[in-house]
C-alpha positions as CSV (number, residue, x, y, z in Angstrom):
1,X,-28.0,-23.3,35.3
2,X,-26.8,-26.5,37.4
3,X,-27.1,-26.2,41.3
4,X,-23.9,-26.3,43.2
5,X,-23.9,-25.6,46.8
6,X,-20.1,-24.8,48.1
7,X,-18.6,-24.2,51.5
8,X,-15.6,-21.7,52.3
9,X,-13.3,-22.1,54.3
10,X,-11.1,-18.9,54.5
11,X,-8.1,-18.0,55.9
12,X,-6.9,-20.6,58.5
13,X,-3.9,-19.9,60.0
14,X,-1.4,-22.4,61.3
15,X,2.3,-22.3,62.4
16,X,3.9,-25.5,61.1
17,X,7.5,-26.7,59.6
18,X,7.0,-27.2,55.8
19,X,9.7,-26.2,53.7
20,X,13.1,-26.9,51.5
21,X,15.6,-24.9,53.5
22,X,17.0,-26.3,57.4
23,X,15.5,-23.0,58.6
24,X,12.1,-23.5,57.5
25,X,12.0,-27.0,59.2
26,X,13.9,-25.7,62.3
27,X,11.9,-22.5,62.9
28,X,8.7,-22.8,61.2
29,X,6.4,-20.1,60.3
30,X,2.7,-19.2,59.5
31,X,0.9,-20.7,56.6
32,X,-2.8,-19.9,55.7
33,X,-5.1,-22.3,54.0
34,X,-8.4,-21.3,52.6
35,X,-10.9,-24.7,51.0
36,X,-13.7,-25.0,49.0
37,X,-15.8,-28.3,49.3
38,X,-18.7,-28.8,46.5
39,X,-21.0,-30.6,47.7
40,X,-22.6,-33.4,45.8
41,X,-25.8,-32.2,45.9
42,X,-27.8,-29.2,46.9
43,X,-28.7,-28.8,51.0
44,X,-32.3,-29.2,51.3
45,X,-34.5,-26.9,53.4
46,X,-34.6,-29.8,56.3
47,X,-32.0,-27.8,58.4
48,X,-30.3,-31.3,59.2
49,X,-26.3,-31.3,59.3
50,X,-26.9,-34.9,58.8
51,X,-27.8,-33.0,54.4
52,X,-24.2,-31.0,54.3
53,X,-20.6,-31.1,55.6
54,X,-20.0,-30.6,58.7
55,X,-17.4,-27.9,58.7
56,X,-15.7,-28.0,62.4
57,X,-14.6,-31.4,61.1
58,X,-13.3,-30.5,57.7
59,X,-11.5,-27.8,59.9
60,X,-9.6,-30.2,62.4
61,X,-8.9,-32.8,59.5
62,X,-6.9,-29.7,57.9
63,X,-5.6,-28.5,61.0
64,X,-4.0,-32.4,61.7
65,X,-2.8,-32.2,58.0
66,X,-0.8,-29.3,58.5
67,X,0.2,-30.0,62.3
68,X,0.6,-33.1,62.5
69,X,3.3,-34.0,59.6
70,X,5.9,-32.0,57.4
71,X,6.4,-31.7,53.9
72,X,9.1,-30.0,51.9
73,X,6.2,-28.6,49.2
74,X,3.5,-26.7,50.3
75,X,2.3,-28.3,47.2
76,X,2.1,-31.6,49.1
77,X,0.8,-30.2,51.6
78,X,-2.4,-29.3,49.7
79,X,-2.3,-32.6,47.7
80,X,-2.8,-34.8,51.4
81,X,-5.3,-31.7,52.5
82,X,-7.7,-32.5,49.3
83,X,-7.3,-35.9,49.8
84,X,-8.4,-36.7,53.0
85,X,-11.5,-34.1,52.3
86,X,-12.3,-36.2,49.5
87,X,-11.8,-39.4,51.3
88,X,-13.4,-38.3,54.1
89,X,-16.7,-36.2,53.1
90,X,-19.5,-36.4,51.2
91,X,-18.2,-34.0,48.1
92,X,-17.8,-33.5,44.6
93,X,-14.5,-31.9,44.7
94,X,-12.2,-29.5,46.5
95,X,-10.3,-26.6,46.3
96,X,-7.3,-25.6,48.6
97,X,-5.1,-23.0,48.7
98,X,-2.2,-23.1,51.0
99,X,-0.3,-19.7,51.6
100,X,2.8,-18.9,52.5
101,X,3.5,-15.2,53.5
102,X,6.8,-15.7,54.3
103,X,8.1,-17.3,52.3
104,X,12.4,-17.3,52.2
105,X,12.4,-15.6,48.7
106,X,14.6,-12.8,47.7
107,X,12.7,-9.9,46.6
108,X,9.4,-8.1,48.1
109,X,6.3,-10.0,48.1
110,X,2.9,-10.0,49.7
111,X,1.9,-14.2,49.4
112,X,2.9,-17.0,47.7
113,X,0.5,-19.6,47.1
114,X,-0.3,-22.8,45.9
115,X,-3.4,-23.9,44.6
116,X,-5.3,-27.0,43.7
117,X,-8.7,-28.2,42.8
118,X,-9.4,-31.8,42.8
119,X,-12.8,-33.7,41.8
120,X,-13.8,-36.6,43.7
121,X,-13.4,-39.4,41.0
122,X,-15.1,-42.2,43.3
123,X,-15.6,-43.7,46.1
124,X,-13.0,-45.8,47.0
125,X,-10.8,-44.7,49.8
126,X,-7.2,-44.8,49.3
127,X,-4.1,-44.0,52.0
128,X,-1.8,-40.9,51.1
129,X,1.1,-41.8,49.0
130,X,-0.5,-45.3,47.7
131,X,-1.6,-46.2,43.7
């Protein structure tokens, strides 16, 4: 069995202005985003967070993400989330979810989500949006 060391981030909750309809974009409402990052390689017994991700940042680089821009897809929204994970950590991969509980959808629903999972392919680091 290979060795894969994974942190979760679960269930953080934002109130941002992503969507298709004027409303959504006018009034906003909650999203939640949960992330996996693999990491590249196993955390040693050293106890050093210079060995792992450090997770307060991952947080803050998706709360910027959501906060700081708007997207019509919340399927964009989890592209630019994985990306600048990628870009930005020591990883293997990443998978986000981004939730949206409210969604304006006719009919009775608990969630509707997106989900993506991306493998770092290497280690170059590309803007958002370039090819």
């Amino acid at each position: 069995m290979k060795e894969s060391d994974v942190i979760h981030l679960r269930g953080m909750e934002f109130y941002a202005y992503h969507g298709v309809m004027e409303e959504e974009q006018v009034l906003g409402q909650r999203f939640l985003i949960d992330v996996d990052i693999f990491l590249k390689k196993p955390v040693s017994m050293q106890d050093n967070l210079a060995e792992t991700v450090n997770y307060a940042e991952v947080y803050q680089v998706i709360k910027n993400c959501v906060l700081d821009q708007r997207y019509q897809l919340i399927e964009t929204l989890a592209e630019k989330i994985a990306l600048e994970i990628t870009t930005g950590f020591c990883c293997s991969g990443v998978r986000v979810e981004v939730h949206k509980p409210n969604a304006p959808v006719s009919g009775i629903l608990k969630d509707i989500s997106v989900e993506i999972i991306r493998e770092k392919k290497d280690e170059s680091i590309f803007k958002f949006g370039e090819q």
